[in-house]
Structure formats: structure tokens, C-alpha cells
N, C-alpha and C positions, 0 to 999 in steps of 0.2 A: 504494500500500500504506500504511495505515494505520499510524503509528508507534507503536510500544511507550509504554504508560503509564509512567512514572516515578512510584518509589518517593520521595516528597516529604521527605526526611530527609536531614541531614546527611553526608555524603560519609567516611569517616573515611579512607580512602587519599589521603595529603597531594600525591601527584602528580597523580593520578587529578582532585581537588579544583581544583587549579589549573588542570590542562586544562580542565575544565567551564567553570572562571571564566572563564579569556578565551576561550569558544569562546559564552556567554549573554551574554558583556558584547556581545560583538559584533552578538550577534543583539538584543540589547535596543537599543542604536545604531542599526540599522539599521532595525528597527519603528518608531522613533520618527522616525528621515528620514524615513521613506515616509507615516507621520500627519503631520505638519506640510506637508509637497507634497502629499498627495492634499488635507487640509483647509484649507490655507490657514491654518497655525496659529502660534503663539510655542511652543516648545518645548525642553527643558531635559533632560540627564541626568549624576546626578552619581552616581557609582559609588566605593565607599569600600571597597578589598580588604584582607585577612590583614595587618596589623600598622598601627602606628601611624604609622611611620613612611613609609611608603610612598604613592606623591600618590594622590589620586583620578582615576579615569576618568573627562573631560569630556565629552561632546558638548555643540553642534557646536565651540565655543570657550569658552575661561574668562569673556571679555569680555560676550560673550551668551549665556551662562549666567549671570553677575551682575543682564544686563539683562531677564532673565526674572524672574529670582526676585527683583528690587529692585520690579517689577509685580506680582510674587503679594502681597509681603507689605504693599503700598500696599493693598490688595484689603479692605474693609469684613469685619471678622470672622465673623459673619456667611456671609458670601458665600464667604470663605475656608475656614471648616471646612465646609461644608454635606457635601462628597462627599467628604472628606480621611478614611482609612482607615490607619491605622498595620498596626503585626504584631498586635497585641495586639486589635484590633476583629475583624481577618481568622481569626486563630484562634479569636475568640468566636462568630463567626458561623457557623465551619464547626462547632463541637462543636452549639449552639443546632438545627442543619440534621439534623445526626448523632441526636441524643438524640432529636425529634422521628422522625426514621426507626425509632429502638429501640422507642418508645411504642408507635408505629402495627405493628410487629410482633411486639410483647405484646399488643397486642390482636388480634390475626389468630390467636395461638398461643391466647388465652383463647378466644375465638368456636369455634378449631377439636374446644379439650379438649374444650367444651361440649355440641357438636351429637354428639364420641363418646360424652360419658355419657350421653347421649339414647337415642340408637341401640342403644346397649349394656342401657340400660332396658326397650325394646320389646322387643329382642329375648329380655330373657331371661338376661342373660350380668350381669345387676345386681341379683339380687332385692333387693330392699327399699330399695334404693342405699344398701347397706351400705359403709360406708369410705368415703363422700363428708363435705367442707367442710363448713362453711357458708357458704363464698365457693361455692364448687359447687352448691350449691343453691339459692340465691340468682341464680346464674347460668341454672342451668339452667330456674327460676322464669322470668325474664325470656324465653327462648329460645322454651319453648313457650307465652307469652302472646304471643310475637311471630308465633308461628306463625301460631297459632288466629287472631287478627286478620287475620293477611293470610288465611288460609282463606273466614273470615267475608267479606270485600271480593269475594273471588272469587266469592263464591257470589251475594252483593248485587247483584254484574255481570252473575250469567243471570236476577237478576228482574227485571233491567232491561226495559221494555217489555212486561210482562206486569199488567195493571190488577186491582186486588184483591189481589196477592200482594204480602205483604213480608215483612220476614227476623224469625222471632220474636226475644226478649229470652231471651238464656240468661245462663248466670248465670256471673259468672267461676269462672275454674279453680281460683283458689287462693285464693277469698275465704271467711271464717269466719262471714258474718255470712248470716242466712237471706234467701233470696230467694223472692219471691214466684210460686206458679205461672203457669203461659203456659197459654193455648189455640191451637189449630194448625188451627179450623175452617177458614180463610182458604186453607193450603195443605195439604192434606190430601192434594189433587190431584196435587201437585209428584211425580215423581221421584225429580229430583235434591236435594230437601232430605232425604226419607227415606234416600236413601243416604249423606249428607251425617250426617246426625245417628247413621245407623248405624254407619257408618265413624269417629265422633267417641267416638263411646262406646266403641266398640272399642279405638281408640287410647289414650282418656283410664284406661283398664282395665288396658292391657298395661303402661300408664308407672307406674301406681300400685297395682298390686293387692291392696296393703290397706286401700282405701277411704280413701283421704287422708292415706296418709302421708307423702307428700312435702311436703305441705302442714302435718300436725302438725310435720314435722323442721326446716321453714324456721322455721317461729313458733318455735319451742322455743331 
């Protein structure tokens, strides 16, 4: 069975506290035998409890414990700080670990608001994406060029192997600037590009239905 996590904080029951201590001192003692026998190592523990006055806890002896730590500190500096980690690195590196986990689920949270105001736009339930950002829109800008690209790829994949056919030049979604017309003689034949560009207009229709206004709102 799988033991309870512990709560990593301060103890403030002063009995309670001292139990723990010599029940960790002991178990850190004894981890540290079984590394030195299993690895064949020099090994040292010095343990400094509740007041001042009171000795430290040794292993395995005061004498070698000296003779440990009189070889650490002979040890090229260098060599000596490379893997040395105080309190103060180990809590920097857990908040650094933490904050990096917060980011990464502000942006799960921002991706997720985004593809709602999407959905919320087709369907209907957004006209005109009234009461949106402009981080919103900007976002939601990026979301459906992300789309439409990967749509574009997918489609590029079934003209794969078909000679003559390739994928016309359309014109971005949310560009201002005038783009020159296509001709479609080449696949005219296709399908699935008909449906493709049916289905595209459809959609690009239901997300904007006043002719670019999601596009005036982002520029503005």
C-alpha cells in the first residue's frame, strides 16, 4: 500500500514535531548506511535539532565524519559546488517547476475560451461577437487560420497522386489587402475540392456574417 503524501510544512505540535524528528533522523541514518554498503562510498551525516544548545546527530562517528568532510572541503571549488543545492536553490526550483505548470494551464484555459467563442460564433449564440476582447479576437484570429491550414494540408493529402490536380491559391481569411483571382480549370473535376470550398464558405459565413467583420474589429 502506497503511503500517504505528506503535507511539506512545518509541524507546529511541538510533541508531534519531535516525534517526527527522531523517527526521519533515523530513517535518514539509515539510507545513508545502506548508500555507502550498496556503493562503496565515504559518507557523512550531521543533523542539527531544536535549540542551540543541544549536540548534533552524527553518523556513523564524529571522527569520520571530520574525515569526510576535511575531503569534501580539500575538493577543487569547482568540483565542490557543481551538484551542492542548499534550501534556498530547492525552493527556487520547485516554485520555477510550479509557475511553468501555471503558464502551461493558462494557456490550455486561453486555447479552451477560444475554440468556445468559435463554436459559439457558428452557431449562432454570438452574432456579431459582440462583447469580445481584443485579446479575443486576436485569438480567435489565430485559431481559425490554424484551422483552415491544417484543413488546406488535409485536402493537399487527397491530391496526392493525382497528376494535373493541385490545390488553388485562396486568399487569407483575415487579410485587407486585395488578392488576385484563381482559375479552377485544372480541378473542376474534383469532388472533394467542391465540397471543400463549399463547406469553407459556408463556415467562413456562419463565423462572420457581416462580411468581415471580425476582421474590421481585429484591425480597429
Amino acid at each position: 500500500m502506497a503511503r500517504k503524501k505528506v503535507n511539506l510544512q512545518l509541524i507546529t505540535n511541538s510533541s508531534t514535531r519531535r516525534a517526527t524528528y527522531k523517527k526521519r533522523c533515523k530513517g535518514i541514518m539509515k539510507k545513508t548506511s545502506e548508500l555507502a554498503t550498496l556503493c562503496g562510498i565515504k559518507a557523512c551525516v550531521v543533523v542539527y535539532g531544536e535549540g542551540e544548545a543541544q549536540q548534533p546527530e552524527v553518523w556513523p562517528s564524529a571522527s569520520e565524519a571530520r574525515q569526510v568532510l576535511k575531503k569534501f572541503k580539500d575538493m577543487p571549488e569547482l568540483s565542490r559546488f557543481k551538484k551542492m543545492q542548499n534550501q534556498r536553490d530547492f525552493l527556487q526550483g520547485r516554485i520555477t517547476r510550479l509557475r511553468d505548470q501555471v503558464c502551461k494551464l493558462d494557456r490550455e484555459d486561453c486555447e479552451i475560451e477560444t475554440r468556445d467563442l468559435l463554436y459559439e460564433s457558428m452557431e449562432g449564440r454570438r452574432p456579431g461577437l459582440d462583447g469580445t476582447t481584443v485579446e479575443e479576437l486576436t485569438s480567435l484570429s489565430s485559431l481559425v487560420e490554424m484551422k483552415m491550414a491544417r484543413a488546406r494540408e488535409l485536402l493537399q493529402r487527397l491530391l496526392v497522386g493525382q497528376p494535373g490536380r493541385t490545390l488553388p491559391n485562396q486568399p487569407a481569411l483575415f487579410s485587407s489587402q486585395p488578392q488576385a483571382s484563381c482559375t479552377y480549370h485544372e480541378i473542376q473535376g474534383s469532388a472533394e475540392l467542391e465540397e471543400f470550398h463549399s463547406l469553407e464558405q459556408e463556415w467562413l459565413t456562419n463565423l462572420v456574417p457581416n462580411g468581415g467583420e471580425l476582421e474590421a474589429m481585429v484591425n480597429s
